[in-house]
PDB file with SEQRES, HELIX, SHEET and CRYST1 records, atoms N, CA, C and O in Angstrom:
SEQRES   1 A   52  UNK UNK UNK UNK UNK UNK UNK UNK UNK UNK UNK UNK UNK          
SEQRES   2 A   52  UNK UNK UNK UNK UNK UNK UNK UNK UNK UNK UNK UNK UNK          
SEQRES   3 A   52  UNK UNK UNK UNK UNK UNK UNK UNK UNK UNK UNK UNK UNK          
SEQRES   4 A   52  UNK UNK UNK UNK UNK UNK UNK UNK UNK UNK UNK UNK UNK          
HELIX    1 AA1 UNK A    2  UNK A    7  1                                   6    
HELIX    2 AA2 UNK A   12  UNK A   19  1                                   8    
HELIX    3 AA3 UNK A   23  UNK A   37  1                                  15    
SHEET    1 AA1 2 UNK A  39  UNK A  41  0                                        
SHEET    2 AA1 2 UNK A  46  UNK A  48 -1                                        
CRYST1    1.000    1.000    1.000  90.00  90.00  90.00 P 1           1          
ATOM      1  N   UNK A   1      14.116   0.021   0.391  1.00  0.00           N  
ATOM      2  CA  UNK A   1      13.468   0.821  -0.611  1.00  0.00           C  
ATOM      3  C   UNK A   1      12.024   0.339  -0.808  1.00  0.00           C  
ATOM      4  O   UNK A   1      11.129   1.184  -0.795  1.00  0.00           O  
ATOM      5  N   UNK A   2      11.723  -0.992  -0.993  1.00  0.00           N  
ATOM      6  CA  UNK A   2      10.390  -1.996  -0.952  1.00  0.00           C  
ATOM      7  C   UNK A   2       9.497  -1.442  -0.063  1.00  0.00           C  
ATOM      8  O   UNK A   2       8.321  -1.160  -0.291  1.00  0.00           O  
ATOM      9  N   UNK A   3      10.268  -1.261   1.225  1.00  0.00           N  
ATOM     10  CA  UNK A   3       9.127  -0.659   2.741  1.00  0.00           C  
ATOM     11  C   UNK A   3       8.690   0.930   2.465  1.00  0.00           C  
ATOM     12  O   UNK A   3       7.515   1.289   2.541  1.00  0.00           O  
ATOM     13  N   UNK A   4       9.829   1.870   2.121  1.00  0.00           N  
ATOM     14  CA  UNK A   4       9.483   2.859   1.653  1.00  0.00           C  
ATOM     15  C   UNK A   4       8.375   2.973   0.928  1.00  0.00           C  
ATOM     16  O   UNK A   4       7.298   3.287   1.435  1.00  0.00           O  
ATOM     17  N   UNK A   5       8.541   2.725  -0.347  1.00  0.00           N  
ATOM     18  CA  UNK A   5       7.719   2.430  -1.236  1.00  0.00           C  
ATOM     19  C   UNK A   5       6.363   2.551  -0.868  1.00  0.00           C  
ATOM     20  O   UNK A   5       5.546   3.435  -1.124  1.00  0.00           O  
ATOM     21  N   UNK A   6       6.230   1.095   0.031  1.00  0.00           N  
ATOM     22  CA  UNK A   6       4.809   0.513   0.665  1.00  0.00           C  
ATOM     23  C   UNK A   6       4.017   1.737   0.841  1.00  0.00           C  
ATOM     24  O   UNK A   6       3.000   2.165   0.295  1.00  0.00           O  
ATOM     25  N   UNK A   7       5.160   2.374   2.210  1.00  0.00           N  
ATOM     26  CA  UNK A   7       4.950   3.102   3.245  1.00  0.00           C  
ATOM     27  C   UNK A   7       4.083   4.846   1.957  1.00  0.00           C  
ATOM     28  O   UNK A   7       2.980   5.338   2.197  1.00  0.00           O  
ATOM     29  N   UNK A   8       4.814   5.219   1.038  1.00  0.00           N  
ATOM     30  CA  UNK A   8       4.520   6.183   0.233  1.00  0.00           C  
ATOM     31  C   UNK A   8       5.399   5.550  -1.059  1.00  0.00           C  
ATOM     32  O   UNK A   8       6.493   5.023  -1.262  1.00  0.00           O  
ATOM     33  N   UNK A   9       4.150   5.968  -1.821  1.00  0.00           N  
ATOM     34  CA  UNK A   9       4.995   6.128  -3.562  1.00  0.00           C  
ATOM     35  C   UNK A   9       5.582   6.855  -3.692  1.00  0.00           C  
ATOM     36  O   UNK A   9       5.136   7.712  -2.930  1.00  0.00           O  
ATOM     37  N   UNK A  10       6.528   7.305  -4.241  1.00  0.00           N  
ATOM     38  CA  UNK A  10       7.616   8.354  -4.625  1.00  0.00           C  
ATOM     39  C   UNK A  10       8.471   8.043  -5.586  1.00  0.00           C  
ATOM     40  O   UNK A  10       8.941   6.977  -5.984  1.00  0.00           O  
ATOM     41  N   UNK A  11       8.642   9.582  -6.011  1.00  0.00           N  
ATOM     42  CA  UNK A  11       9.958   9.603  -6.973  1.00  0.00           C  
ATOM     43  C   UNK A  11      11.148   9.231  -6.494  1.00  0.00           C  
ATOM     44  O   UNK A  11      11.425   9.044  -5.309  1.00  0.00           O  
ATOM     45  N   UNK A  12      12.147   9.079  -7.813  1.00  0.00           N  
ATOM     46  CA  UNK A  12      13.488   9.352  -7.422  1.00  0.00           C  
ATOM     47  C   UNK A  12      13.933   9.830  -6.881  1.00  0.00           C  
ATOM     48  O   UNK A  12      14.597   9.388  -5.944  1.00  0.00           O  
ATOM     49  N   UNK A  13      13.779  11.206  -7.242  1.00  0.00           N  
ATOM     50  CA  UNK A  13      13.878  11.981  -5.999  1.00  0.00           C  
ATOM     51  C   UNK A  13      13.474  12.189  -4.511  1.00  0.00           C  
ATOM     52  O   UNK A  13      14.152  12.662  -3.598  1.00  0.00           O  
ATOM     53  N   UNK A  14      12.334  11.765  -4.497  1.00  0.00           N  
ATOM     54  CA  UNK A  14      11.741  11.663  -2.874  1.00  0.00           C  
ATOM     55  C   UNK A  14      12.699  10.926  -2.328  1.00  0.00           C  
ATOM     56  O   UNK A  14      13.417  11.365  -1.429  1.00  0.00           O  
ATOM     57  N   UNK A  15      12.813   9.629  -2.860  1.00  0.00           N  
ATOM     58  CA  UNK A  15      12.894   8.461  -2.441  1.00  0.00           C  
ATOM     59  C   UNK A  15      14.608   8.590  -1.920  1.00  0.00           C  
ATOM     60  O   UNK A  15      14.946   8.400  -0.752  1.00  0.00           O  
ATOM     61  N   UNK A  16      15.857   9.052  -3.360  1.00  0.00           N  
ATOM     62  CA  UNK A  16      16.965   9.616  -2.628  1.00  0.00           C  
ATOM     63  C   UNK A  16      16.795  10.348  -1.244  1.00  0.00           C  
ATOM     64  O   UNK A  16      17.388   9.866  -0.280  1.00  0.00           O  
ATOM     65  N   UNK A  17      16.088  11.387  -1.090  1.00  0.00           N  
ATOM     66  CA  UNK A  17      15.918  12.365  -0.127  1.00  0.00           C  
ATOM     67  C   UNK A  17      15.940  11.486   1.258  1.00  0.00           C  
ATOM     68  O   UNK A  17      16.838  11.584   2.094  1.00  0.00           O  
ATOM     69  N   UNK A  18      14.626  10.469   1.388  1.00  0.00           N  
ATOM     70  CA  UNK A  18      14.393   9.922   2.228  1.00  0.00           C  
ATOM     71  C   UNK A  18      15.590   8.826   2.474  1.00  0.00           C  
ATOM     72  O   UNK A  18      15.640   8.667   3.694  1.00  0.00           O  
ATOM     73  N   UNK A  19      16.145   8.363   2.112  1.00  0.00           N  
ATOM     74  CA  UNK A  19      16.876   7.049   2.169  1.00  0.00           C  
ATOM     75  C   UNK A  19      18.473   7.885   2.044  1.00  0.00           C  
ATOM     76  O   UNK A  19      19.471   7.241   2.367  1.00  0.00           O  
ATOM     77  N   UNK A  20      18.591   9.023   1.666  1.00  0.00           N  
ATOM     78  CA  UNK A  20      19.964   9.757   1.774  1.00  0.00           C  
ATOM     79  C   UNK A  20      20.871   8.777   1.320  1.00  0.00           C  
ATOM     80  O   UNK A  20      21.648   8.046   1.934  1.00  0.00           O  
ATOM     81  N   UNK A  21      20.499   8.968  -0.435  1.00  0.00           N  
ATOM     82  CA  UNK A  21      21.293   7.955  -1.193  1.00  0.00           C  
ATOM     83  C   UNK A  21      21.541   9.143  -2.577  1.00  0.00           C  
ATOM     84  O   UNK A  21      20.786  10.090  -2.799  1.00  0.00           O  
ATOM     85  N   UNK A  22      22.600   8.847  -3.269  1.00  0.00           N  
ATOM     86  CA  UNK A  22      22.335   9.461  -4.831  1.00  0.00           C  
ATOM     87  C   UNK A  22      21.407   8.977  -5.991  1.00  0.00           C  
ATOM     88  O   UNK A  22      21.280   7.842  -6.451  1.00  0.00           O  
ATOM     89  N   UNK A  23      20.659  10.397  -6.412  1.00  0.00           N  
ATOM     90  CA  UNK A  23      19.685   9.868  -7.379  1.00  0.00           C  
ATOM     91  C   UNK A  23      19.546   8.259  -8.196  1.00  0.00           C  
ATOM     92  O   UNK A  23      18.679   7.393  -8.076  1.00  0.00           O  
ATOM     93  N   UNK A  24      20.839   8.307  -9.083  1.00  0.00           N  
ATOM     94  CA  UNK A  24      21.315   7.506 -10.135  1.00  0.00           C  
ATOM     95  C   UNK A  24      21.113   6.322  -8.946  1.00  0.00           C  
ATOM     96  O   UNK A  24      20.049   5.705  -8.985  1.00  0.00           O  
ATOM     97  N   UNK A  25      21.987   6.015  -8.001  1.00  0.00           N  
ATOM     98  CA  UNK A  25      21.734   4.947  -7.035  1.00  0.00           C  
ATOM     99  C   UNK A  25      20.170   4.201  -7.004  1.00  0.00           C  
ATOM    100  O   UNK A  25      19.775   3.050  -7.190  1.00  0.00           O  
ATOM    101  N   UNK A  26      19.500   5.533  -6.657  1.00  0.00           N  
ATOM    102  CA  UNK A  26      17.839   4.588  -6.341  1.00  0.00           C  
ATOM    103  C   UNK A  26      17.142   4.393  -7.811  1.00  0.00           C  
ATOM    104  O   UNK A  26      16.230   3.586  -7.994  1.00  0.00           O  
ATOM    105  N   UNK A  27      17.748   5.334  -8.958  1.00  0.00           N  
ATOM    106  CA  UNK A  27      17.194   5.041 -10.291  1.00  0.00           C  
ATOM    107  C   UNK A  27      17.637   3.571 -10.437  1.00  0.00           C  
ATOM    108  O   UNK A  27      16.530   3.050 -10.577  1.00  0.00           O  
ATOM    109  N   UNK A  28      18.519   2.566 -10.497  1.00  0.00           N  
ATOM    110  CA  UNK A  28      19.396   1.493 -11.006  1.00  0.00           C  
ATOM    111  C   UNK A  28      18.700   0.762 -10.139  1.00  0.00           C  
ATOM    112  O   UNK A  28      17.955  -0.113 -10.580  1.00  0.00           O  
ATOM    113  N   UNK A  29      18.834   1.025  -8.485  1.00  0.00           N  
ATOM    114  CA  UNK A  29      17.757   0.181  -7.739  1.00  0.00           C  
ATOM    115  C   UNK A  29      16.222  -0.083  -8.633  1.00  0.00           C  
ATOM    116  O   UNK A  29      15.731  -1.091  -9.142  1.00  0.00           O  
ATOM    117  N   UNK A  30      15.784   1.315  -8.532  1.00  0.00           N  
ATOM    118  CA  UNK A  30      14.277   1.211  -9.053  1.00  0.00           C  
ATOM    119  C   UNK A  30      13.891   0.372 -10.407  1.00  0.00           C  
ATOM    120  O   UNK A  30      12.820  -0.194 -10.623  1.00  0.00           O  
ATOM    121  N   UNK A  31      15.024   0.435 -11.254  1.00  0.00           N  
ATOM    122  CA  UNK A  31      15.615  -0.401 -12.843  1.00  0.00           C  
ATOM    123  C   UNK A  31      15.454  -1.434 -12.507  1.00  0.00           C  
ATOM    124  O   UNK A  31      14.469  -2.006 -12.975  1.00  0.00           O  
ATOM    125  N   UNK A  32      16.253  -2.110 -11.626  1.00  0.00           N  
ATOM    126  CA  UNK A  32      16.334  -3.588 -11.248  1.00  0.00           C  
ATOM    127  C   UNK A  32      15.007  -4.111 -10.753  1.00  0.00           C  
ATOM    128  O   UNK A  32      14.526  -5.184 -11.114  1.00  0.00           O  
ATOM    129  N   UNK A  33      14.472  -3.302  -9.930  1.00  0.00           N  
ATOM    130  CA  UNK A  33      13.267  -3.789  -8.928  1.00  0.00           C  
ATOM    131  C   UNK A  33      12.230  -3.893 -10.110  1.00  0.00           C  
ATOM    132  O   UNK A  33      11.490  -4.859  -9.923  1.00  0.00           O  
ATOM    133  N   UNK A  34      11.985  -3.306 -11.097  1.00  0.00           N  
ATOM    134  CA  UNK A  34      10.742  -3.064 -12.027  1.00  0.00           C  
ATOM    135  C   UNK A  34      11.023  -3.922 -12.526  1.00  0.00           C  
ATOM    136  O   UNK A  34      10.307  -4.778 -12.007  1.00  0.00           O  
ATOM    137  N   UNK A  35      12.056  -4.747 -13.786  1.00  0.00           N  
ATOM    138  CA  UNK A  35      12.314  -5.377 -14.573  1.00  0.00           C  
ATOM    139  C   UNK A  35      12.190  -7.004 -13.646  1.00  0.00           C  
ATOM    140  O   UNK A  35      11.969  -7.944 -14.410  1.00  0.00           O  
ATOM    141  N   UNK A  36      12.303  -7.379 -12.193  1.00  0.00           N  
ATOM    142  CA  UNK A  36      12.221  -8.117 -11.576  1.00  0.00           C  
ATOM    143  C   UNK A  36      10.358  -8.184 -11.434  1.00  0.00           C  
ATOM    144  O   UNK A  36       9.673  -9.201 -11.544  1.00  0.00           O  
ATOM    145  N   UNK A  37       9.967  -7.052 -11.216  1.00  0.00           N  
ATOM    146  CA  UNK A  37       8.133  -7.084 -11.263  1.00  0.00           C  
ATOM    147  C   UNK A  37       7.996  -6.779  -9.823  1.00  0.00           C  
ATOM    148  O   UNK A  37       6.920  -7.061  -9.296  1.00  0.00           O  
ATOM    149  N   UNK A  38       8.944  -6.235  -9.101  1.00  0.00           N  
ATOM    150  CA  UNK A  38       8.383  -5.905  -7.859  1.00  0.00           C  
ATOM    151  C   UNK A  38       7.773  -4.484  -7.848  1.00  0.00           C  
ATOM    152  O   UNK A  38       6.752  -4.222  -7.212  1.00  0.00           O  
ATOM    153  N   UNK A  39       8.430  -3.616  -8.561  1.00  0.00           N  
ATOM    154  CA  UNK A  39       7.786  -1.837  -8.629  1.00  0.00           C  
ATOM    155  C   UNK A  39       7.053  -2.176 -10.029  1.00  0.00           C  
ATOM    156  O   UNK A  39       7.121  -3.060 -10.883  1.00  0.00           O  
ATOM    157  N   UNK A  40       6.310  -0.986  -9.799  1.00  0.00           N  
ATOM    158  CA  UNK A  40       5.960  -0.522 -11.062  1.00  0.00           C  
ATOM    159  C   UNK A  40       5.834   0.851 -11.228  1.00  0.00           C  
ATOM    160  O   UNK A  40       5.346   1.286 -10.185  1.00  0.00           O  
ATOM    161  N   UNK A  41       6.036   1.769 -12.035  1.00  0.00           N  
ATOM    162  CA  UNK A  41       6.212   3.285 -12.527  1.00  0.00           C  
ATOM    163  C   UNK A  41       5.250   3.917 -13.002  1.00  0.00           C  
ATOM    164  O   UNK A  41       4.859   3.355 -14.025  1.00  0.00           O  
ATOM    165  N   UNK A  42       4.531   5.037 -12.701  1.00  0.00           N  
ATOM    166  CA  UNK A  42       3.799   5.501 -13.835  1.00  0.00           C  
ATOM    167  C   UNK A  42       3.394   7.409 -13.395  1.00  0.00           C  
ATOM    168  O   UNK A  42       2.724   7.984 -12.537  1.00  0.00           O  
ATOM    169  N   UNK A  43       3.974   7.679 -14.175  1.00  0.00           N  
ATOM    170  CA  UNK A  43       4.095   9.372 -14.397  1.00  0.00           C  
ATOM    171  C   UNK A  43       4.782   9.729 -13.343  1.00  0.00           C  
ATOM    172  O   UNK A  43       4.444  10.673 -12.628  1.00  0.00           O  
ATOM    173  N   UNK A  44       6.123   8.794 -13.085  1.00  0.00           N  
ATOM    174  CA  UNK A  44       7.813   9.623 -12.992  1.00  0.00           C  
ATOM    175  C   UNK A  44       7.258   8.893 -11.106  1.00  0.00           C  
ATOM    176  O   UNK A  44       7.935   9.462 -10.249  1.00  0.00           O  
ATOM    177  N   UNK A  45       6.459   8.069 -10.613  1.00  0.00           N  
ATOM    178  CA  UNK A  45       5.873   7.580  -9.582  1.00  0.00           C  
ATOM    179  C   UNK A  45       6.382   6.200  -9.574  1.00  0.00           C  
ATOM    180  O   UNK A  45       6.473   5.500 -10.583  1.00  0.00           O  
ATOM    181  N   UNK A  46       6.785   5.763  -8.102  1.00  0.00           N  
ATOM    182  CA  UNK A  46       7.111   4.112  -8.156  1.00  0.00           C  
ATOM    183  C   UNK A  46       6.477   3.410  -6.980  1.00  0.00           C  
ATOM    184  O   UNK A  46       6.953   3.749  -5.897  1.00  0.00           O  
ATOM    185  N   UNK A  47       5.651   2.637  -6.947  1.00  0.00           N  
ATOM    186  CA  UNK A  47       4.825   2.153  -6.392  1.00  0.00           C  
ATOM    187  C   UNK A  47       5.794   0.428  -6.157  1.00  0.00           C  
ATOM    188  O   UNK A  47       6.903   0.198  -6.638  1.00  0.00           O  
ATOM    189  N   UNK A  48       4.979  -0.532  -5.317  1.00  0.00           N  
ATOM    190  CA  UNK A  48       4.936  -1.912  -5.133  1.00  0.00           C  
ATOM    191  C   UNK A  48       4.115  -2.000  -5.757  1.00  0.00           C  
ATOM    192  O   UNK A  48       3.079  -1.358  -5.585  1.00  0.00           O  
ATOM    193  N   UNK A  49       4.361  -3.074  -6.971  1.00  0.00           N  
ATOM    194  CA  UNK A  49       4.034  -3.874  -7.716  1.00  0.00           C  
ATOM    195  C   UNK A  49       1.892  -4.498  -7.478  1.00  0.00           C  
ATOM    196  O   UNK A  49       0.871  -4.461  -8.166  1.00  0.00           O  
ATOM    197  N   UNK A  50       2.194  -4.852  -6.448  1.00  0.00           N  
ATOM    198  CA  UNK A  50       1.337  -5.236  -6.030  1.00  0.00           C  
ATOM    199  C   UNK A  50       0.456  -4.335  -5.313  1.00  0.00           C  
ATOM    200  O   UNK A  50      -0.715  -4.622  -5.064  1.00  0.00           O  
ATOM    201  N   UNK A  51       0.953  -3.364  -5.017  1.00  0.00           N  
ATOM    202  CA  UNK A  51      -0.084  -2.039  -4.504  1.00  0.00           C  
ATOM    203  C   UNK A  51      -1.011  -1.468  -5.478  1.00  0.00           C  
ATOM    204  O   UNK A  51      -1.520  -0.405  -5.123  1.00  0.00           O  
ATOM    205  N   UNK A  52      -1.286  -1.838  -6.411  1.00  0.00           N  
ATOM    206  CA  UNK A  52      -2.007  -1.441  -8.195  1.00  0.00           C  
ATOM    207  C   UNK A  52      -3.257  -1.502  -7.476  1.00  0.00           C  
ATOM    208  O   UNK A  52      -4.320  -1.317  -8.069  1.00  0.00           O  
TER     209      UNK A  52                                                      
END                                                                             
């Protein structure tokens, strides 16, 4: 999900699409990854942390 990411920011939705996972799945991923400080979110968008 991290390489994705890199590779393009995306939603939840993108991001299910691409990785052919269920929404809720990459939301709980994306939950975990933010609260750890690796993503960060901003207007429904999830980026690497460090890509700012």
């Amino acid at each position: 999900m991290l390489d994705r990411l890199a590779e393009q920011p995306s939603s939840i939705d993108e991001l299910a699409r691409a990785l052919e996972l269920e929404p809720g799945e990459v939301a709980a991923s994306l939950i975990e990854l933010e609260l750890t400080g690796l993503v960060s979110e901003e207007d429904g968008v999830y980026r690497p942390a460090t890509a700012r």
